[in-house]
C-alpha positions as a Markdown table, in Angstrom:
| # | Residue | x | y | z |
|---|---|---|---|---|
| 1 | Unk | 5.8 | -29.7 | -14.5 |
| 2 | Unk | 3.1 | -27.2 | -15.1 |
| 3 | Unk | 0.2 | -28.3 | -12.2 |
| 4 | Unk | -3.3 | -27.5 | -13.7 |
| 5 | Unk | -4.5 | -27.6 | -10.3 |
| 6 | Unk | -1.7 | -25.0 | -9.0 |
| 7 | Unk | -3.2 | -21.5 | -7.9 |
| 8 | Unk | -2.9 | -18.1 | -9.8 |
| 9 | Unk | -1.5 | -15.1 | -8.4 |
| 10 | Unk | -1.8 | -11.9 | -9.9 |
| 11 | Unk | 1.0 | -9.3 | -9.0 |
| 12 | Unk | 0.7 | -5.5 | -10.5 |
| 13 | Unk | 3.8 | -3.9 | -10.6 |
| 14 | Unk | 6.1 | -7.1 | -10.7 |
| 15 | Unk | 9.0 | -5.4 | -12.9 |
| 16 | Unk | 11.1 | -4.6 | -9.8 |
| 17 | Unk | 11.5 | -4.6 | -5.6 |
| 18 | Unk | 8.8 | -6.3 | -3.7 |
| 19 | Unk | 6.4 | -7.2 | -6.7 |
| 20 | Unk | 9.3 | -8.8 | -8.7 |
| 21 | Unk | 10.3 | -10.4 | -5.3 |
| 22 | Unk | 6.7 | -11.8 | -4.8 |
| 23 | Unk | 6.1 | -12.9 | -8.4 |
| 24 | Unk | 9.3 | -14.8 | -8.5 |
| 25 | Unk | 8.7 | -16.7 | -4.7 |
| 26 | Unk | 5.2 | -17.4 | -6.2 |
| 27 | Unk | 6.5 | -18.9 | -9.2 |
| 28 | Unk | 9.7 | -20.7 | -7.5 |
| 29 | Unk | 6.8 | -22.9 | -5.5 |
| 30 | Unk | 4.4 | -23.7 | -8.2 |
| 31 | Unk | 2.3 | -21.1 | -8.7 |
| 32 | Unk | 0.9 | -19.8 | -11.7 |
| 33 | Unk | 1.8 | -16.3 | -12.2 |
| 34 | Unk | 0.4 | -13.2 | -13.8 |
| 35 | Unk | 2.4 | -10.3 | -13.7 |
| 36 | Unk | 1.8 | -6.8 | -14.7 |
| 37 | Unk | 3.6 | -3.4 | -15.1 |
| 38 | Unk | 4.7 | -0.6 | -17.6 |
| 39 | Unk | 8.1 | -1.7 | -19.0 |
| 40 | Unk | 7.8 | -4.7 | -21.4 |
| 41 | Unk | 10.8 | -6.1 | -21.7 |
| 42 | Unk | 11.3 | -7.0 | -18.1 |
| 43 | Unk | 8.3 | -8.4 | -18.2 |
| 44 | Unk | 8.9 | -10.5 | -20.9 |
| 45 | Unk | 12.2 | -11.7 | -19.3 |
| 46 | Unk | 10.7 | -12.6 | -15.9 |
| 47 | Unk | 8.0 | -14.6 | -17.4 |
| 48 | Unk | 10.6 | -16.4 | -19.7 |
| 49 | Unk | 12.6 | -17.3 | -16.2 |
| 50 | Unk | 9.4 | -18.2 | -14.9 |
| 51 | Unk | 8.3 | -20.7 | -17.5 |
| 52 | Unk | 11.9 | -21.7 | -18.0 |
| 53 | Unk | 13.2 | -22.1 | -14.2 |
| 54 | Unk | 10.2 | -22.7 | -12.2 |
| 55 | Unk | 8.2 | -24.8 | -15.0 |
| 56 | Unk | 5.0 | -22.4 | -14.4 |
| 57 | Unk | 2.4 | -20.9 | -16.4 |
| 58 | Unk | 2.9 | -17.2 | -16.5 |
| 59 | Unk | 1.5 | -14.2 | -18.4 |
| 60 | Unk | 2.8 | -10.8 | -19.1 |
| 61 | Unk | 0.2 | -7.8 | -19.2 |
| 62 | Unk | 2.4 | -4.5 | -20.1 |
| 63 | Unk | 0.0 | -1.3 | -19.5 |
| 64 | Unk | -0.2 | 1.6 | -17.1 |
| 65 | Unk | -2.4 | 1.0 | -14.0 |
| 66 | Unk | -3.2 | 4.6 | -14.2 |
| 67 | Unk | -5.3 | 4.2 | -17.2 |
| 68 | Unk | -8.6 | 2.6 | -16.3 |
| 69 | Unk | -9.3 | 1.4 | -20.2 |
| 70 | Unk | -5.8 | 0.2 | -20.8 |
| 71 | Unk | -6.2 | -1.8 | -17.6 |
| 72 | Unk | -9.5 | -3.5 | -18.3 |
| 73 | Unk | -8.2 | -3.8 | -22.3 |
| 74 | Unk | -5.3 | -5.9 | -20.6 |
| 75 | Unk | -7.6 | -7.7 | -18.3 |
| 76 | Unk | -9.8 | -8.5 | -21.2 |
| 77 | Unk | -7.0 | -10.2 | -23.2 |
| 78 | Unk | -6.7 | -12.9 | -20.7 |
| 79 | Unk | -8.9 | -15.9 | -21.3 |
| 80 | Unk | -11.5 | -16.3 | -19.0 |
| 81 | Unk | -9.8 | -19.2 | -16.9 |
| 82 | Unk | -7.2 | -16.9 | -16.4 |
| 83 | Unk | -9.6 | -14.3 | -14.9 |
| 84 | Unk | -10.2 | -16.7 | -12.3 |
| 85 | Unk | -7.5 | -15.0 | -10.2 |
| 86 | Unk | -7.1 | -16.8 | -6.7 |
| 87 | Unk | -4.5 | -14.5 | -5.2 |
| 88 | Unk | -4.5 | -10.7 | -6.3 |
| 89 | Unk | -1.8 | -8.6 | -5.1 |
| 90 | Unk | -1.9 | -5.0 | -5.3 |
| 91 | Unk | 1.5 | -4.0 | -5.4 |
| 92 | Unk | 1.8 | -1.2 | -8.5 |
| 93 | Unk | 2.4 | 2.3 | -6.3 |
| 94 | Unk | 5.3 | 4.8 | -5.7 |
| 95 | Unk | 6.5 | 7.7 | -3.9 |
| 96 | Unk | 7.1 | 10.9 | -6.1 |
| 97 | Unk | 8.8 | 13.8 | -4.7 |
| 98 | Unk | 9.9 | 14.6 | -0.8 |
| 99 | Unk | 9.0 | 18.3 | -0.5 |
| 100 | Unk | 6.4 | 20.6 | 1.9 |
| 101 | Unk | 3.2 | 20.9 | 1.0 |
| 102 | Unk | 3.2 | 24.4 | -0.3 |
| 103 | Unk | 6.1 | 23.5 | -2.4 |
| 104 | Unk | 5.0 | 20.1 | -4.2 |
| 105 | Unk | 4.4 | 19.4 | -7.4 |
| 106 | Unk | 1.2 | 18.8 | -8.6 |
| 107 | Unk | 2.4 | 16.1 | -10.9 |
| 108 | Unk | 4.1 | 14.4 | -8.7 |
| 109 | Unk | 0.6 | 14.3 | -6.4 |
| 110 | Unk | -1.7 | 13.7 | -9.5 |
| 111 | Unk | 0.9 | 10.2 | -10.2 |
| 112 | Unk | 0.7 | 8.7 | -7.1 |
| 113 | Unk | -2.8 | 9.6 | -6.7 |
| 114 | Unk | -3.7 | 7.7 | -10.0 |
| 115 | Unk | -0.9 | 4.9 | -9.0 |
| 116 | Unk | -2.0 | 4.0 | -5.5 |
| 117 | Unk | -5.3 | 4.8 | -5.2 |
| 118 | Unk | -7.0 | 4.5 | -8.6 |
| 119 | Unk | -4.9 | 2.0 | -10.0 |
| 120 | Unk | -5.8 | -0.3 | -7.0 |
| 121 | Unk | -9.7 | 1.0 | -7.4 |
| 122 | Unk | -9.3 | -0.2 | -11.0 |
| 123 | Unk | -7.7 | -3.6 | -10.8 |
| 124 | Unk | -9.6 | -4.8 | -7.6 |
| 125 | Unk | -12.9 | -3.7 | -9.9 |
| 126 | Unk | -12.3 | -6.6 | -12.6 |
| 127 | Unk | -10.9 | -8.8 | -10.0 |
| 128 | Unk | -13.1 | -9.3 | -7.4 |
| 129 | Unk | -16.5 | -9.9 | -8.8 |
| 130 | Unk | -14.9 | -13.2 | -10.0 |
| 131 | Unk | -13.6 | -13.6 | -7.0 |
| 132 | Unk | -17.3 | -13.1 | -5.2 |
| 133 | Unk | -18.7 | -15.2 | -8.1 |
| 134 | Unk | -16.2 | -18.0 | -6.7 |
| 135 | Unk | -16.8 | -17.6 | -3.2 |
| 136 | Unk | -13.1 | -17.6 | -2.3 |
| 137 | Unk | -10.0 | -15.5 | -3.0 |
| 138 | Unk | -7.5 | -13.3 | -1.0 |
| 139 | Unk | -6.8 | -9.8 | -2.0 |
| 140 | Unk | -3.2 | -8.6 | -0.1 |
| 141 | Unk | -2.9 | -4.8 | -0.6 |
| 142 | Unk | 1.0 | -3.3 | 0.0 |
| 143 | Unk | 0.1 | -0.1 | 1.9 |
| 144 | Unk | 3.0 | 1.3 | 4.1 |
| 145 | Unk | 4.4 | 2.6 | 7.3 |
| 146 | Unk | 3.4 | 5.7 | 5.9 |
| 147 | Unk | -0.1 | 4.4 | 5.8 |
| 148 | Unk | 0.1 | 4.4 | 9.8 |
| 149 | Unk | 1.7 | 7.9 | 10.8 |
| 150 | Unk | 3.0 | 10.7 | 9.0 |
| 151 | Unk | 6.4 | 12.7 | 8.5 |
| 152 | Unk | 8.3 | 15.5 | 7.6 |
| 153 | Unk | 7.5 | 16.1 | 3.8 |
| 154 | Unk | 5.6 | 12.8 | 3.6 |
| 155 | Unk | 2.2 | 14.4 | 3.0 |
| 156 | Unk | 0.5 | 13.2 | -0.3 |
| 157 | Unk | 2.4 | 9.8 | -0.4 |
| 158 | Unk | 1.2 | 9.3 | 3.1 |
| 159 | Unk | -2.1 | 10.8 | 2.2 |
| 160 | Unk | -2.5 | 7.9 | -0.7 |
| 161 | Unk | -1.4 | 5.3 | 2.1 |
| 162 | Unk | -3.3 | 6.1 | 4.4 |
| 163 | Unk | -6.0 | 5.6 | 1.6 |
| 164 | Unk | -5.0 | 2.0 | 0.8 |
| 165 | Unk | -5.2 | 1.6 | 4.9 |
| 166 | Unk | -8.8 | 2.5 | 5.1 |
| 167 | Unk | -9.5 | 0.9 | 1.3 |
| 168 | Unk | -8.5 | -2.7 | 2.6 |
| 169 | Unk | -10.6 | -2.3 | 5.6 |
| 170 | Unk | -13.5 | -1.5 | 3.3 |
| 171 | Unk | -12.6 | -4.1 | 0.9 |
| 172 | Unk | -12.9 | -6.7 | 3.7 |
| 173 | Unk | -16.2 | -5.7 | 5.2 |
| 174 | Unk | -17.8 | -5.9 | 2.0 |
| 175 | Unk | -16.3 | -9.2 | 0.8 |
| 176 | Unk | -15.6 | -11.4 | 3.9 |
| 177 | Unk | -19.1 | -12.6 | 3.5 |
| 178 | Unk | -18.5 | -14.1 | 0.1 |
| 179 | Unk | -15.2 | -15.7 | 1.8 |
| 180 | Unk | -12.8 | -13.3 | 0.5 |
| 181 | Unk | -10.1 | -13.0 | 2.5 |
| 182 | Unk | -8.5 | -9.6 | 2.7 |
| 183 | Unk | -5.1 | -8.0 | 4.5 |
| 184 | Unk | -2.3 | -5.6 | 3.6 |
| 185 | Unk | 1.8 | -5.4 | 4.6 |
| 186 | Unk | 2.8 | -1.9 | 5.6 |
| 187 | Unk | 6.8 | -2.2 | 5.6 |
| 188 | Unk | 8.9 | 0.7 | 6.2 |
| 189 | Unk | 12.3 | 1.1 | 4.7 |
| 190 | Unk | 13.2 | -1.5 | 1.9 |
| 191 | Unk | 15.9 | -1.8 | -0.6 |
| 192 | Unk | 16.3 | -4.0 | -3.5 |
| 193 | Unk | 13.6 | -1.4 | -4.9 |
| 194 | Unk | 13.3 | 1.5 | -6.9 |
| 195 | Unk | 11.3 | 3.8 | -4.3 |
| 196 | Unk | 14.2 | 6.4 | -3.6 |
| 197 | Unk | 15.0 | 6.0 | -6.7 |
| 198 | Unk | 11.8 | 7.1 | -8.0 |
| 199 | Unk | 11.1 | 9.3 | -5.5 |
| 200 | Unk | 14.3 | 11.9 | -5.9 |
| 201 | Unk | 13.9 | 11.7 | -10.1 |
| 202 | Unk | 16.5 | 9.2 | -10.3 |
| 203 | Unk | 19.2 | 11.3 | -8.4 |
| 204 | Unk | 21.3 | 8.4 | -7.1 |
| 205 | Unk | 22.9 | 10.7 | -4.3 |
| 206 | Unk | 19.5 | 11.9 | -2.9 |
| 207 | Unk | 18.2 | 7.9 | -3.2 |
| 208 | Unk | 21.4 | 6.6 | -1.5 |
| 209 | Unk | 19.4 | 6.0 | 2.2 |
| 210 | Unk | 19.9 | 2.8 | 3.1 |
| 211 | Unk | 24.3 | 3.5 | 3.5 |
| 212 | Unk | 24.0 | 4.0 | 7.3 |
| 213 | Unk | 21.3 | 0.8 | 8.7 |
| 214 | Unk | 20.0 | -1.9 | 7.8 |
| 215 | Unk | 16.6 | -2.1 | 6.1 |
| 216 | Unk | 14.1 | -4.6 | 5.0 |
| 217 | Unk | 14.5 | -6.2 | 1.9 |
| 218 | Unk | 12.3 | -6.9 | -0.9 |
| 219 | Unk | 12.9 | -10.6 | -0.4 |
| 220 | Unk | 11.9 | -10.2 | 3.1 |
| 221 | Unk | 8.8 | -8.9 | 2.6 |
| 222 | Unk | 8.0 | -11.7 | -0.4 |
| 223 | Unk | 8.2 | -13.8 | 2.6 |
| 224 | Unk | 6.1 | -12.1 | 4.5 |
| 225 | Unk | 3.0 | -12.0 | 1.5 |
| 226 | Unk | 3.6 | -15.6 | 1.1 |
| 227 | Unk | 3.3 | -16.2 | 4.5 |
| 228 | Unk | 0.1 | -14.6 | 4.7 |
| 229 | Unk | -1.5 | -16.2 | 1.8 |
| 230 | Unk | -0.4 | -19.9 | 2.8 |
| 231 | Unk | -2.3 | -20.1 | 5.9 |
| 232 | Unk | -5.6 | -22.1 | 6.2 |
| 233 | Unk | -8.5 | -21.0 | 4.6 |
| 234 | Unk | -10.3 | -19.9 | 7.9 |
| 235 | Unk | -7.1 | -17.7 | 8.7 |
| 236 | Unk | -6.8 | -13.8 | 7.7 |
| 237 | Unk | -4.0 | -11.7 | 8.4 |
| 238 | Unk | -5.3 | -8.5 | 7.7 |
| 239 | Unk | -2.4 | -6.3 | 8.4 |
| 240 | Unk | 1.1 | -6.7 | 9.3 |
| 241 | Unk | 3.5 | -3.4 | 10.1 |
| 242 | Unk | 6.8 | -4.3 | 9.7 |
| 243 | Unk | 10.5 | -2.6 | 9.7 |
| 244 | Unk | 13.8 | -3.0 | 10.1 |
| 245 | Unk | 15.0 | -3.6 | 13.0 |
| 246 | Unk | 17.2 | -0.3 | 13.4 |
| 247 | Unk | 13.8 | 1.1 | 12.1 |
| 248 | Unk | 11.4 | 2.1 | 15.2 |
| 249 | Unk | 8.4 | 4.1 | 13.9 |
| 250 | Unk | 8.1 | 5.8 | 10.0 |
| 251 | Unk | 10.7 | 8.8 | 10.9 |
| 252 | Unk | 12.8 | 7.3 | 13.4 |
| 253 | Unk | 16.0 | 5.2 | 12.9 |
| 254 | Unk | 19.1 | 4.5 | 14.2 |
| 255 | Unk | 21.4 | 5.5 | 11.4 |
| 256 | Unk | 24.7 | 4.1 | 13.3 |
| 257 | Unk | 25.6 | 1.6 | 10.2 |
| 258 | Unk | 24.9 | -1.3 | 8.7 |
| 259 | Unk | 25.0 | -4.4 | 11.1 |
């Protein structure tokens, strides 16, 4: 039954691996859901299941978090009880090319530039003065082990990570006195995504990584951003690094096989 006094989560990038993963945990125990991303049709699906399975209210906004007017022309749709976002979840970011830094493209930098960076800026912008208006919310940023230390050919995706790092510590000096709650998840390896995917053009060869150990997986780090956003109100997690745990730092991994 839908619970008019259930929370509402907003997930960017919900149309696969951890975002669709969070959306649908969120959904699955009551939650109303809004989820975002660039492909419609999967959005439509999931918030179909969503109404259909779970018995939630769930929205769909299809637009490109790089865009700063699409995104606020999508925010704007909602109605304003909608906007009244308790849980905002910046997932929407990506990893675009894996080569030295005086052989990358400067597409690939100016994409995951706009994606992680600005199209957090941009979302957290309409968000949070609601949230400061309120006096409560929790803002849970995905930043990465790549956020934490560098490696070989890493640079500008670790460069935009490292950006989210020092983003959510800004974010939570400025809001923790309106009792905003703020944190971040920095996994390392996951599957059930499309990062390698995306990252190598779509070259399945080049993406297969995950054939000789044991990652995380997008489920696992649903969990995880559950977890962090169920605790009581005068509890913040404000960052957990995780891996696998044939992962032991951002480069390093025992690559022996799958356990």
């Amino acid at each position: 039954m839908n619970n008019p006094l259930a929370k509402t989560v907003l997930i960017t990038g919900a149309t696969s691996g951890i975002g669709k993963a969070t959306a649908t945990l969120f959904a699955k125990r009551g939650y109303n859901v809004i989820i975002t991303g660039r492909r419609l049709e999967k959005l439509e699906a999931l918030k179909q299941k969503f109404k259909k399975k779970y018995a939630v209210k769930a929205r769909a906004l299809c637009f490109d978090i790089r865009d700063k007017d699409a995104t606020k022309k999508a925010w704007n749709s909602l109605e304003p009880h909608l906007q009244k976002i308790d849980i905002l979840i910046n997932n929407a970011g990506l990893a675009k090319g894996f080569a030295p830094i005086h052989k990358g493209k400067l597409e690939d930098w100016e994409q995951m530039i706009d994606t992680n960076i600005k199209g957090l800026l941009y979302i957290t912008r309409l968000v949070s003065p609601k949230m400061v208006k309120a006096k409560k919310g929790h803002i849970i940023n995905i930043c990465s082990t790549a956020g934490h230390g560098v490696y070989l050919n890493g640079n500008v995706y670790s460069a935009t990570k490292f950006a989210v790092d020092a983003l959510t510590q800004s974010m939570r000096l400025d809001l923790h006195k309106h009792g905003i709650r703020v944190g971040q998840i920095s996994p390392g390896h996951v599957e059930e995504t499309e990062f390698a995917k995306v990252r190598f053009s779509g070259d399945e060869k080049k993406a297969a990584i995950y054939n000789d150990f044991n990652p995380l997986t997008s489920r696992d780090v649903a969990d995880i951003i559950f977890f962090m956003t169920t605790r009581k109100s005068h509890v913040n997690i404000q960052d957990l690094l995780v891996m696998g745990t044939q992962q032991a730092s951002a480069s390093i991994i025992d690559r022996s096989g799958r356990k």
